[in-house]
N, C-alpha and C positions, 0 to 999 in steps of 0.2 A: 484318184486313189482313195475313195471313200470308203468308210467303213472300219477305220485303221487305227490300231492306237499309236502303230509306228513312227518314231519319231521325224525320220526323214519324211514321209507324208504330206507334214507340215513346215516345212521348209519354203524359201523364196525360190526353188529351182523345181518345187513339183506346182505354183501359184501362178496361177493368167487371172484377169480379170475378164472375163463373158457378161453378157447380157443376161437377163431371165433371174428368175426368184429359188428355180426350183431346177427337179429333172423334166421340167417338162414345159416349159415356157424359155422364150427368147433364144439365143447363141445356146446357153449352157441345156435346154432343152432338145436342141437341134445335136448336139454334139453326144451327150445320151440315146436321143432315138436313133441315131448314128453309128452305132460304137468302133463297127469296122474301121470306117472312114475318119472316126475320130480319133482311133489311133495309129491310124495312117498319118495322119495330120501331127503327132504328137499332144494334143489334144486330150487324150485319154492315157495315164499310163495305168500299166496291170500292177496291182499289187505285189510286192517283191521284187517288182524293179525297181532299179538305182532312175531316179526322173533326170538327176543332172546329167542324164549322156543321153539321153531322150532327146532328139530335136523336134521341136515345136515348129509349126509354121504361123508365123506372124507377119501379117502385111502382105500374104505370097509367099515370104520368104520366108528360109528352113534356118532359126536361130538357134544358141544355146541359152537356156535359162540359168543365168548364175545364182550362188550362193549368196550373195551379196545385194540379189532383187533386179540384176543388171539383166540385161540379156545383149549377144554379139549374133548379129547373123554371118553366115556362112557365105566365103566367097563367093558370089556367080563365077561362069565361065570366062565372062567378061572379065570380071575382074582380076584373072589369075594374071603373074606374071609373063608373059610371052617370052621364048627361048629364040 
């Protein structure tokens, strides 16, 4: 969400660490020449969105980015309780 004076913007819930210097080198380069897929991934969010309900995927997996810098991934299927 660059670009922004917004203050949510700059928050620990819209904050990954990437690779790359710029939009055009390493991870955060790839993720830019990317954009679909990048916000596919949660990777990229648009401007005016709320990032903290945006789920990222890290590791594979689809997490949420906390307020707090934390992040919790989301159940697998696996993991749910069986009935």
């Amino acid at each position: 969400m660059g670009g922004t004076r917004a203050e949510i913007a700059h928050g620990p819930s819209n904050l990954l660490v990437v690779c790359g210097r710029d939009n055009r080198s390493g991870c955060h380069g790839l993720i830019h020449s990317n954009p679909v897929a990048g916000r596919d991934a949660g990777l990229l969010v648009r401007q005016g969105a709320d990032p903290a309900v945006v789920q990222a995927l890290i590791r594979g997996r689809l997490a949420w980015l906390g307020a707090d810098g934390t992040y919790h991934f989301l159940p697998t299927d696996s993991e749910e309780p069986h009935s």
